[in-house]
C-alpha positions as a Markdown table, in Angstrom:
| # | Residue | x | y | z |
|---|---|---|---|---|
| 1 | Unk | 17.4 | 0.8 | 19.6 |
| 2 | Unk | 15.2 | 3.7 | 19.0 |
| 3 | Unk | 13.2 | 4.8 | 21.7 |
| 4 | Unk | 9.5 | 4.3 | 22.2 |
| 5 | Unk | 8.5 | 7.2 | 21.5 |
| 6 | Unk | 10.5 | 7.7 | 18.3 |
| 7 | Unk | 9.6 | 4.0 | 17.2 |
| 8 | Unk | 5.8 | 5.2 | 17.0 |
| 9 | Unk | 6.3 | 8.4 | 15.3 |
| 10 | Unk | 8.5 | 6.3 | 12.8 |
| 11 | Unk | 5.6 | 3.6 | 12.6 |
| 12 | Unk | 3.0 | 6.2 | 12.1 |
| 13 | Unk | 4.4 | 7.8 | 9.3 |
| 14 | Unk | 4.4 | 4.2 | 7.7 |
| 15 | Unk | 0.6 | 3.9 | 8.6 |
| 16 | Unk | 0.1 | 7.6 | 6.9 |
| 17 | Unk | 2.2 | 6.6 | 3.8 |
| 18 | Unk | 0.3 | 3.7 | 3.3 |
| 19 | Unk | -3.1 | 5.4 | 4.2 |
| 20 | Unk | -4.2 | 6.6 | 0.6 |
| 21 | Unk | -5.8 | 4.0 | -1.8 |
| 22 | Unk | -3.5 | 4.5 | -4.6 |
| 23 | Unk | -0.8 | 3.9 | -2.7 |
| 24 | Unk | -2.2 | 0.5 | -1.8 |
| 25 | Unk | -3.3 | -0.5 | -5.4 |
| 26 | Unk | 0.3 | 0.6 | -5.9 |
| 27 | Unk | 1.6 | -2.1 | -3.3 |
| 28 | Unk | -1.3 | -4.6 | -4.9 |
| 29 | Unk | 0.4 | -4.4 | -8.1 |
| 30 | Unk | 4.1 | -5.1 | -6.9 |
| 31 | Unk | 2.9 | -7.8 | -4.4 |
| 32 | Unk | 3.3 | -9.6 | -8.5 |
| 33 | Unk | 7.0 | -8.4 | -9.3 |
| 34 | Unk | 9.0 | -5.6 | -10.1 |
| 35 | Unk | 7.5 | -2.9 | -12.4 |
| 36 | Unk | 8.8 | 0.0 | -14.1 |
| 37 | Unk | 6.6 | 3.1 | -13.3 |
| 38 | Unk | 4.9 | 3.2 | -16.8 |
| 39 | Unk | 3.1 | 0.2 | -16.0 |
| 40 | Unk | 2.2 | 1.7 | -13.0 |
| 41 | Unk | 0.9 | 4.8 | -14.4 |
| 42 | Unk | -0.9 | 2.8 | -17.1 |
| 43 | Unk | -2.4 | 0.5 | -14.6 |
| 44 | Unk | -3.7 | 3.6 | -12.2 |
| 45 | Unk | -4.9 | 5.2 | -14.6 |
| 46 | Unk | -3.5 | 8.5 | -13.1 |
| 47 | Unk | -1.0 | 11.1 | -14.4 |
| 48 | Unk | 2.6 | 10.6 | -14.1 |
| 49 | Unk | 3.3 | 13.2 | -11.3 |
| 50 | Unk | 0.5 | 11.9 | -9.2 |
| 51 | Unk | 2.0 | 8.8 | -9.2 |
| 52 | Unk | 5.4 | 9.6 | -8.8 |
| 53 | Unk | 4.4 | 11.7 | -5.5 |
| 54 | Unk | 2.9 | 8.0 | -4.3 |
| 55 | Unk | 6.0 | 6.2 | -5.0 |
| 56 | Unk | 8.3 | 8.8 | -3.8 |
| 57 | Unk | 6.4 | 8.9 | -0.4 |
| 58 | Unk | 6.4 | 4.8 | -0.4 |
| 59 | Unk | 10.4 | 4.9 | -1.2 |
| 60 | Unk | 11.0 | 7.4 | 1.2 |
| 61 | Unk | 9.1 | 5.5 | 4.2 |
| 62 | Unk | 11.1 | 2.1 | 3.4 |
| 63 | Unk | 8.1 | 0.3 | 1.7 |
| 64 | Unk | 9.4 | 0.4 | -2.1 |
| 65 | Unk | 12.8 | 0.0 | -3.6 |
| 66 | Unk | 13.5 | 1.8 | -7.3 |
| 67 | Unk | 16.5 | 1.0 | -9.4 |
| 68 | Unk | 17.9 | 2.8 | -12.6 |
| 69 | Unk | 17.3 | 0.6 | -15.6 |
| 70 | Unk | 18.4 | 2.0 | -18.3 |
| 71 | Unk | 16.0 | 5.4 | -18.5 |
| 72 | Unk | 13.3 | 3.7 | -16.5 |
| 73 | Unk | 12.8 | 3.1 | -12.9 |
| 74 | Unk | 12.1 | -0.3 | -11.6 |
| 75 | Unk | 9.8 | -0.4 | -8.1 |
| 76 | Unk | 9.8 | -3.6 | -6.0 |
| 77 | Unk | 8.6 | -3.9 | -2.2 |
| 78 | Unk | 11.6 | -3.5 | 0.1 |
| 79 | Unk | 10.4 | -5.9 | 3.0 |
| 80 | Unk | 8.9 | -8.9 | 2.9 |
| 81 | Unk | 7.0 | -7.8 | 5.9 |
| 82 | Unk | 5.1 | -5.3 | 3.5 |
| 83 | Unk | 3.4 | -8.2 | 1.8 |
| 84 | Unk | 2.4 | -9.6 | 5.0 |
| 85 | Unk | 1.4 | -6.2 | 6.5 |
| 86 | Unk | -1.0 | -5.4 | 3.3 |
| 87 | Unk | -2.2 | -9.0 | 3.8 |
| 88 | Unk | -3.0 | -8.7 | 7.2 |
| 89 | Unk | -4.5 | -5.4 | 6.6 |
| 90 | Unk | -7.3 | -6.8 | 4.0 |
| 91 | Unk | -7.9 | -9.8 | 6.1 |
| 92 | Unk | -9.0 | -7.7 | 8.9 |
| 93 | Unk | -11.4 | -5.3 | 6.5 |
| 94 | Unk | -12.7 | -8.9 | 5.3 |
| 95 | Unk | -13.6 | -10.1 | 8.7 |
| 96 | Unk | -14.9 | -6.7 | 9.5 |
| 97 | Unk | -17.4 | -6.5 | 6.8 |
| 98 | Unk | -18.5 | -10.5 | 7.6 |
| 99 | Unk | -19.1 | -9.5 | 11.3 |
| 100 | Unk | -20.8 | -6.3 | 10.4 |
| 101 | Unk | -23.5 | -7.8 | 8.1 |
| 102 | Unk | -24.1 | -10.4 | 10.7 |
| 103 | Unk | -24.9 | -7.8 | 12.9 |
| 104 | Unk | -26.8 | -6.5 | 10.6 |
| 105 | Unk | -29.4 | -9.3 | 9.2 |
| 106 | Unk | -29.7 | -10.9 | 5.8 |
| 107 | Unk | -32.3 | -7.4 | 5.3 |
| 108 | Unk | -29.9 | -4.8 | 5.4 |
| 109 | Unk | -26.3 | -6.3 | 4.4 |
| 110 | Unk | -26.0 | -3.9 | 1.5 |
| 111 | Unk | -25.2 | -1.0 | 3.9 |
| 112 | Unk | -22.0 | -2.7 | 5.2 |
């Protein structure tokens, strides 16, 4: 087993990889199924090196897989844990935005 302190550096480069919103709209789109990195790049919207910096940075922390199909390359989520993780993740921004505009009064919930 890795030890503590090696475990958290290892767990916060997961937190940086994931830290960009590409990278999650990325993850968003896979949560669906497998998808060749031309749908990716059509669906971003963003040039083809940009995107293949994302998913080289998500294959490299763990969070993608990519396969050989033929000339394309097929990304998938490597853990099931990453759809929970993401999950989690927006749950908590949802409940953090509802308890901030409570705070806040029905006046002045548009600057949550």
């Amino acid at each position: 087993m890795a030890s503590s302190n090696a475990l958290l550096n290892e767990t916060s480069k997961l937190f940086k990889a994931l830290a960009q919103p590409d990278r999650l709209r990325i993850l968003q789109l896979l949560v669906k199924g497998e998808l060749c990195q031309c749908k990716l790049i059509e669906h971003l919207g963003k040039s083809q090196s940009t995107v293949s910096i994302h998913l080289r940075h998500l294959v490299e922390q763990g969070v993608l897989n990519v396969r050989e199909d033929g000339q394309r390359r097929m990304y998938s989520i490597a853990d099931p844990a990453v759809r929970e993780l993401l999950a989690s993740g927006q749950s908590i921004v949802t409940r953090t935005i509802l308890v901030k505009a409570a705070r806040l009064g029905p006046h002045r919930r548009d600057q949550v």
